[in-house]
C-alpha positions in Angstrom: 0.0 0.0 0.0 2.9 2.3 0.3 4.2 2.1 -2.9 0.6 2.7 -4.4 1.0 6.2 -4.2 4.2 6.5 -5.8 2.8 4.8 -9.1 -0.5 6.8 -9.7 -0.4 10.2 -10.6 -1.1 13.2 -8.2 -3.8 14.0 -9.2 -5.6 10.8 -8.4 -6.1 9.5 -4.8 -5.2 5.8 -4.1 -9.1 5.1 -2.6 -10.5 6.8 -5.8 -8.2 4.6 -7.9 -8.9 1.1 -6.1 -12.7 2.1 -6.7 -12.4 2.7 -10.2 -10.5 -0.4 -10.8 -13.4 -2.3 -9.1 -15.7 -0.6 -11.6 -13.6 -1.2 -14.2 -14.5 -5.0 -13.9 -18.1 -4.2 -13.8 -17.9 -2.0 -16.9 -16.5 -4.7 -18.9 -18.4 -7.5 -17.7 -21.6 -5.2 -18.9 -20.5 -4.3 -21.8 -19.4 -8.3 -22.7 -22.6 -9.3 -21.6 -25.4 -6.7 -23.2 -23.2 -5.3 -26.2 -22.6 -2.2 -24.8 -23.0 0.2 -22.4 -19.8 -0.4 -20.0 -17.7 2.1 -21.9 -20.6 5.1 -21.0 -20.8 3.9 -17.4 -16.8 3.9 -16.5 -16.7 7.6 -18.6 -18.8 8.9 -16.2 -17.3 7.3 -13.0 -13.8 8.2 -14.3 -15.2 11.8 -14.9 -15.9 11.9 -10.9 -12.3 12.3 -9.8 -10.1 12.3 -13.0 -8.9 15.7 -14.2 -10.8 17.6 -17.5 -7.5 16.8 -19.3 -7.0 13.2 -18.8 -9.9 12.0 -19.2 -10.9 11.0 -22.7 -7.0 10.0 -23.4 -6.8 7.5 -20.5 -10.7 6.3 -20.8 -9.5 5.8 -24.7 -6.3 3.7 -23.8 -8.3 1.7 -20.8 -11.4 1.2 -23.5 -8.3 0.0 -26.1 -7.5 -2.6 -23.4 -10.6 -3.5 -22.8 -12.2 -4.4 -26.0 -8.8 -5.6 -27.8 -9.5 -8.8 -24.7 -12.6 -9.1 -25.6 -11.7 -9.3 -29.1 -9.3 -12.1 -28.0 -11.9 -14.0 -26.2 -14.8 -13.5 -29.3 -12.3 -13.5 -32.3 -14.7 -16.7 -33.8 -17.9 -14.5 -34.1 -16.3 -11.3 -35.8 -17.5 -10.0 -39.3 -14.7 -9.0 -40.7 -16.6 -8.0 -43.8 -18.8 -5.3 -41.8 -15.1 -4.1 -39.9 -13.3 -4.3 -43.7 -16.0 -1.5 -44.4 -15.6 0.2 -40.8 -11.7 0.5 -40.4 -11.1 2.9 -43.6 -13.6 5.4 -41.9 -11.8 5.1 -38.5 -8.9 6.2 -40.0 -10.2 8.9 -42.2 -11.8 10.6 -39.3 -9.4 10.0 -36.6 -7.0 11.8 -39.4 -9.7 14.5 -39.6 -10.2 15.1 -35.8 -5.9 15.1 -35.5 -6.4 18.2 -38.2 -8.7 20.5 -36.5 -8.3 19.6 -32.7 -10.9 21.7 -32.1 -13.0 21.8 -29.0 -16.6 21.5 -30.1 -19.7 22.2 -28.0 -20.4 18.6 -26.0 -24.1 19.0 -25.8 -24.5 18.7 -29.6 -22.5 15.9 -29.6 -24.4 14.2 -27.3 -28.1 15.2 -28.7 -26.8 13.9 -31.9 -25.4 10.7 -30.6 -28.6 10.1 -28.3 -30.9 11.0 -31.6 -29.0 8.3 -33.9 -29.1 6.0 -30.8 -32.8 6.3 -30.1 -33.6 5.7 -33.8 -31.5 2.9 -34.5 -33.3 1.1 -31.1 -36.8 2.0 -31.8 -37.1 3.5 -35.5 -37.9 1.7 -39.1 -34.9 -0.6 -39.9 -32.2 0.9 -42.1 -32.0 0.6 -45.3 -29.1 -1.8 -47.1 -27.9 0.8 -48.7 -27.1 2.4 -45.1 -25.7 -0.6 -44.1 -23.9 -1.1 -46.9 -20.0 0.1 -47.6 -21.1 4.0 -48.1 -23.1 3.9 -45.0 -20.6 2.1 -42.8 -17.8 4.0 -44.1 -19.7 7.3 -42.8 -21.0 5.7 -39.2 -17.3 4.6 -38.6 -16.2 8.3 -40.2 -17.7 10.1 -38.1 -18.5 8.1 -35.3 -14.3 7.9 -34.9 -14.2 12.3 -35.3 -16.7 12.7 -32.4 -14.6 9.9 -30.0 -11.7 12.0 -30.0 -13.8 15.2 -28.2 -16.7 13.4 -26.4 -14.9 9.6 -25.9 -18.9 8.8 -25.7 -19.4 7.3 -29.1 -20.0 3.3 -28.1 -23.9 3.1 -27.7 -23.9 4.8 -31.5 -21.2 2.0 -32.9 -23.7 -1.0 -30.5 -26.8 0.3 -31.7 -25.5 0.3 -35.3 -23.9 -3.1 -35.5 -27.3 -4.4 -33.8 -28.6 -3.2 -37.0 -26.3 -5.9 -38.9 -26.5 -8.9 -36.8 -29.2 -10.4 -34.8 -26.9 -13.0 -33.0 -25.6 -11.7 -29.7 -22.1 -13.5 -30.0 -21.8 -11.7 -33.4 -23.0 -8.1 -32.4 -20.3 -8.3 -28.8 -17.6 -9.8 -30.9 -17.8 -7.1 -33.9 -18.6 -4.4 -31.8 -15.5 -4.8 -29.8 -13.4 -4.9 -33.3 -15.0 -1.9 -34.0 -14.5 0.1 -30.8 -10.7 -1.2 -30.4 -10.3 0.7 -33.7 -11.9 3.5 -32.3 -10.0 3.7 -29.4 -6.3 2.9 -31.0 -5.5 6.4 -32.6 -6.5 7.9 -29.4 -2.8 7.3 -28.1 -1.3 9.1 -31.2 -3.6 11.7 -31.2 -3.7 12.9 -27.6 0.3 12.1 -27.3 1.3 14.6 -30.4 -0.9 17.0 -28.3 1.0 16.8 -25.4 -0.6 14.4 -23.3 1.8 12.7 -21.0 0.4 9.2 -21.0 3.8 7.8 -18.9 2.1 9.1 -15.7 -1.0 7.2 -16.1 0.7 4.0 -17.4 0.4 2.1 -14.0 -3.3 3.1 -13.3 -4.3 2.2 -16.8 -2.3 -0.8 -16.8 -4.5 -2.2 -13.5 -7.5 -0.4 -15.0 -7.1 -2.8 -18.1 -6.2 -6.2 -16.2 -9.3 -5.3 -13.9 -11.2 -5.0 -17.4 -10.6 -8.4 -19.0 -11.4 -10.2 -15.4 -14.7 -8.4 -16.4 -15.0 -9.1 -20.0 -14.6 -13.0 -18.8 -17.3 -13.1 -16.5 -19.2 -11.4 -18.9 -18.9 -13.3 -21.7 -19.4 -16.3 -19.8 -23.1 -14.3 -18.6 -23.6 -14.3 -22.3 -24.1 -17.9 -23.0 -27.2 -17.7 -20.7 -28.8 -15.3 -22.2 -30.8 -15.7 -25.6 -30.9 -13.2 -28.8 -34.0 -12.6 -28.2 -33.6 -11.4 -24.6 -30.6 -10.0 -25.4 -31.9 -7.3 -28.2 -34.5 -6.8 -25.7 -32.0 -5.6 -22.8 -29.0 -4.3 -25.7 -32.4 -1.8 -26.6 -33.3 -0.3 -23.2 -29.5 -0.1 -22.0 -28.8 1.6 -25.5 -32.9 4.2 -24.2 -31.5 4.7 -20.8 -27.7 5.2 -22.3 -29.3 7.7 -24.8 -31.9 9.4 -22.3 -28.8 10.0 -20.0 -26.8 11.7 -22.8 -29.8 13.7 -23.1 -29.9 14.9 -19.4 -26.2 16.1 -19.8 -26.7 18.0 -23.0 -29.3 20.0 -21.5 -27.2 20.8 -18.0 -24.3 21.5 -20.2 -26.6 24.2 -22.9 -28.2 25.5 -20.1 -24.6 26.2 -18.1 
């Protein structure tokens, strides 16, 4: 316990770490076992006690962790056709975010990620046109552009995979490829900005060993469940994910 202070950064307090560690577990473990939703939930707990600054980088580089294990663990059920589509729009607006580094106004982020969210849960299927290589190319596009400013992108990516696959296994398993993408430039991008990721390295080393303890009892969970049940739950996580975006976008206008 005495050398725990000396490896986390000052700005973090060892109590605060060990309880975000814990939820790191429980993010993962949701997110293997409903499709989604983990990432959200450890955003908003890290945002309780990590700095403005550090927050999106090290949620990115934990949420890199975190998926590339469940990737590891689901590799059988990817579509690599759907993520053959959904890498090239990765990079081009991961390049495109690196070029401005602007700092755009979160609230519209998050109305227009809770909109797309609500519609792709509730609203008329998409078209296969939308679905298709234009339409993934753009979802991954810009998807990847608004990741690097609101690091709250994953219920968007879930809800539109859910689109593509009606088998659970396949919808966790792509997902994940998809968000491991997401998350990957986030390291380049925030490091050429002057991030110093070396003094978060231990925290988001534990933060990412805590995570794939998670992702195994989650996926695990996931054999239990059926496709069925689980669109049922993967839609109201996905409502209550959006509706909470929603609440935030409205304190954050109204401030």
């Amino acid at each position: 316990m005495d050398m725990l202070p000396s490896l986390l950064p000052p700005a973090l307090e060892p109590w605060a770490a060990m309880v975000l560690v814990l939820c790191s577990v429980l993010a993962s473990m949701i997110t293997a076992s409903l499709g989604a939703g983990g990432g959200l939930l450890l955003l908003l707990l890290l945002a309780l006690w990590l700095p403005p600054a550090a927050l999106i980088p090290v949620h990115g580089i934990v949420q890199l962790g975190s998926n590339s294990g469940r990737v590891l663990l689901t590799w059988r059920h990817i579509d690599w056709r759907l993520i053959a589509f959904f890498a090239p729009g990765v990079v081009a607006g991961a390049l495109l975010a690196a070029w401005l580094l602007v700092e755009l106004p979160e609230w519209l982020w998050q109305v227009t990620i809770a909109g797309f969210v609500l519609y792709l849960c509730w609203g008329p299927r998409l078209p296969r046109l939308v679905l298709g290589v234009t339409g993934t190319f753009v979802a991954a596009a810009l998807t990847s552009f608004a990741t690097m400013f609101v690091g709250a992108t994953g219920p968007l990516v879930a809800a539109f995979v859910k689109q593509v696959h009606s088998d659970r296994f396949a919808t966790v398993a792509t997902f994940s490829v998809a968000m491991t993408l997401q998350h990957a430039p986030k390291a380049l991008v925030f490091g050429f900005a002057g991030f110093v990721f070396l003094d978060w390295l231990a925290f988001i080393a534990v933060m990412i060993s805590a995570g794939l303890v998670g992702t195994w009892i989650g996926i695990h969970l996931l054999h239990y469940i059926s496709d069925r049940r689980f669109a049922v739950a993967l839609n109201l996580l996905l409502t209550l994910l959006a509706m909470r975006l929603l609440w935030q976008a409205a304190a954050g206008f109204v401030d």
